[in-house]
N, C-alpha and C positions, 0 to 999 in steps of 0.2 A: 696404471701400469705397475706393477711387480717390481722392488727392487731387490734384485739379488744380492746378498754380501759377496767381496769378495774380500773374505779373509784374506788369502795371499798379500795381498799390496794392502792391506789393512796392516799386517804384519811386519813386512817389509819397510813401510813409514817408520812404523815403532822400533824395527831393528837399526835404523839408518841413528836414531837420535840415541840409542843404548851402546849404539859402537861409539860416537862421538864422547859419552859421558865413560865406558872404559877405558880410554883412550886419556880421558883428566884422570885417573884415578893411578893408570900404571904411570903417568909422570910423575906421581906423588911417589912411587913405591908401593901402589894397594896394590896388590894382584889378587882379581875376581875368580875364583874357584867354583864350582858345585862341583858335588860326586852325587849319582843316582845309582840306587842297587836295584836290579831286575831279576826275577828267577828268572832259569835256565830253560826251562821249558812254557813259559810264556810268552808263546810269539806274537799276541796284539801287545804285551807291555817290549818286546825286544824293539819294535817296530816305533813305536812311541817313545823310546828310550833314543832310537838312533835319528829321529826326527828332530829333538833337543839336543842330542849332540851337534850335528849340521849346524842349527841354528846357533846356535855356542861358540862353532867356528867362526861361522860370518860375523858375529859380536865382537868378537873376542876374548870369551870367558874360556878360561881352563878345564874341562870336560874329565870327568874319572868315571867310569863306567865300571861297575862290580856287578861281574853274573855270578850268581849262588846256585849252588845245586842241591846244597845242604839246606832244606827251611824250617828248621827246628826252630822254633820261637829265641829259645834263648840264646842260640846261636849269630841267632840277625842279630838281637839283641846287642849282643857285643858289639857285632861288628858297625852297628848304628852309635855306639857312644864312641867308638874309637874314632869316628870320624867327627863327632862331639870334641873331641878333645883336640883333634888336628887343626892350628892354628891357621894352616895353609887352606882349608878347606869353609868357605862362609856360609855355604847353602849344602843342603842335604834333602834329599827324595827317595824316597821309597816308590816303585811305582808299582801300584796297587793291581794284582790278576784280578780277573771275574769271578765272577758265583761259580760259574761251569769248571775252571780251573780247582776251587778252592774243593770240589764233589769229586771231580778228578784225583784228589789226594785226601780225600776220605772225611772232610768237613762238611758238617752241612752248614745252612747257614748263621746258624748260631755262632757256632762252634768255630767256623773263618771269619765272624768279627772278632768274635773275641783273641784269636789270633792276628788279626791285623791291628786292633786298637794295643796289645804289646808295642808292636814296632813303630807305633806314632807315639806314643808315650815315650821310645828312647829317643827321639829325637830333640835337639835342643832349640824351643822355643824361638830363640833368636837367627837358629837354621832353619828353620820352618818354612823355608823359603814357597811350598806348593800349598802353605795354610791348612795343614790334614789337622793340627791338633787346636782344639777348644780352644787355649789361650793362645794360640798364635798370633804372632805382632802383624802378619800379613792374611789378606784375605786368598780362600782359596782362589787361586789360577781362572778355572775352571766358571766363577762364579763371576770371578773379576772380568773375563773372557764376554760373559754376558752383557753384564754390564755395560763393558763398550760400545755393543752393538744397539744395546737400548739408548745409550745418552750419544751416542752417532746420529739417531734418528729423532729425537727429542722426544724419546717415548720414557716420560715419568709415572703416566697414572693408570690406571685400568684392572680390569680383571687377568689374571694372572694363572694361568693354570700348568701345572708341574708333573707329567708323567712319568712316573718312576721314583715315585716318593721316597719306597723304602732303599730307595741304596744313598749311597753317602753323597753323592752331588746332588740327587735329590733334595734329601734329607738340610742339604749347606743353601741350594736357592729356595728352598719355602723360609728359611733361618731367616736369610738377609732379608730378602725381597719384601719378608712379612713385614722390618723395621724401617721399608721405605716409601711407605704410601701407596703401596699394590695391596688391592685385595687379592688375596693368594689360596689358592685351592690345591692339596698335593693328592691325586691319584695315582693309580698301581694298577697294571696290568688286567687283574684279575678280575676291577671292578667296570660299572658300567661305562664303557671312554666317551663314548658319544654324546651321553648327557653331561656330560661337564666339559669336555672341546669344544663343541659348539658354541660354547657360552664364551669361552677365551676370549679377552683382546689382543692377551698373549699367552702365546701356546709353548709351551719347551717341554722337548719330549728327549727322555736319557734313559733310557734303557737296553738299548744294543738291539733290540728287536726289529730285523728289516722290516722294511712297508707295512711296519704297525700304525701310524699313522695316513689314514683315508682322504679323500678330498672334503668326502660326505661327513667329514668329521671336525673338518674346518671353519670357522665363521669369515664371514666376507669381511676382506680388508682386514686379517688377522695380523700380528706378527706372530712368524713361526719360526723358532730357534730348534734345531734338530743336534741336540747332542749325543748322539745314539753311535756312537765309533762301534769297529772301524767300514760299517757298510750304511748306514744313516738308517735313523727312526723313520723318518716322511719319506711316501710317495712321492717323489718333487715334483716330478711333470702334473700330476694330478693337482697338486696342494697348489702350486706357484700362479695356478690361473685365479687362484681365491685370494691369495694373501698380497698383503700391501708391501710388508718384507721376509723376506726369507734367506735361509742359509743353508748352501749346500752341504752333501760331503759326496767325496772331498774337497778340500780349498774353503771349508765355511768358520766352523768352531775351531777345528784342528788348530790350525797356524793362530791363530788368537790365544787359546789357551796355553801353549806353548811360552810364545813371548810375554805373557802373562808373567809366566812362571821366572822367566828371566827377568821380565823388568823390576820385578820385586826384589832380586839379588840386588841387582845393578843400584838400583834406588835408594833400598837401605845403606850399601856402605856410602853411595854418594853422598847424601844428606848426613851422614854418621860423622 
């Protein structure tokens, strides 16, 4: 029988013990802040940005939300070190648009990394609170989100396969996962899926593409992590009759990654 995550009360556990440890910290006088910048015309990041706020509240972290309408590089720029320097503020996020956004405004893909690795470079390492930059003291959100879900289920070893190589969550679970005992395979849309799905013992598929992931594409008794926001990579009613675990959306990754992102605030100034 198929077990489903449920993110949601997966999150909610982890909210309840993140409120308890804000809760020691503003009796000391710590008061826990993040600020996240969103453009103005990105409505999966406005939407994802107001999801972290919510949960911020229920924590009790201080929430600053900056919509930019201006996204000049060196504009963010600034406005990323200024919050660098804000002693009130401990976490800082940028929340990253799509490929489709970044062709929207005349990037191709080159040309929107290179513009988005600016705005992870001015962030300060020690705000790094969602792990976007190489040295950051915390792992990304997103990756850490996984993780959960694997050492939930006691799944340490296996074949590992990663759709959606080339983008940057991609790109961060073939990084880890390769330095944990997974043999790890990263594939991309354009190439053959089926002969390297099938083979998964786990599957994580992140690329945003609905119902790009098939049943016929699945191995029996897989686990399949569908990080494909905000409409999900898997077929689920088709996939859920193959797999051992799975994760919705919504209520799967989402609420995981999220409080991810938060307990890594919470955690560094706590132990700090």
């Amino acid at each position: 029988m198929v077990l489903v995550v449920d993110g949601n009360r997966l999150a909610l556990e982890k909210e309840a013990k993140l409120k308890q440890k804000v809760k020691q910290l503003e009796e000391k006088e710590v008061i826990v802040k993040l600020a996240v910048i969103v453009m103005s015309d990105d409505g999966a990041g406005e939407l994802y940005a107001k999801l972290k706020q919510e949960a911020a509240k229920r924590i009790g972290i201080k929430f600053e939300k900056k919509v930019v309408k201006d996204i000049e590089s060196n504009k963010l720029v600034e406005l990323i070190k200024g919050y660098g320097k804000d002693d009130e503020v401990q976490g800082i996020m940028v929340q990253r648009p799509g490929i489709n956004w970044g062709k929207e405004h005349g990037m191709d893909r080159k040309e929107f990394e290179i513009w988005w690795e600016k705005l992870v470079k001015a962030i300060q390492p020690k705000k790094d609170v969602d792990g976007l930059r190489p040295d950051s003291e915390f792992l990304l959100a997103a990756v850490k989100a996984v993780k959960m879900v694997l050492d939930k289920n006691g799944v340490n070893k296996g074949k590992m396969v990663i759709v959606g190589s080339k983008g940057l969550m991609g790109r961060e679970l073939i990084k880890y996962f390769s330095t944990k005992g997974f043999k790890v395979k990263g594939i991309d849309v354009e190439d053959d899926l089926v002969k390297e799905t099938i083979k998964a013992d786990i599957l994580i598929s992140a690329t945003g593409k609905r119902n790009l992931v098939k049943g016929k594409m699945v191995k029996n008794q897989a686990v399949v992590i569908d990080m494909g926001w905000p409409k999900g990579d898997v077929e689920f009613n088709k996939v859920k009759n193959k797999a051992k675990v799975i994760t919705p959306v919504p209520g799967g990754m989402g609420p995981l990654t999220v409080v991810s992102l938060l307990e890594n605030l919470v955690e560094n100034l706590y132990t700090s």
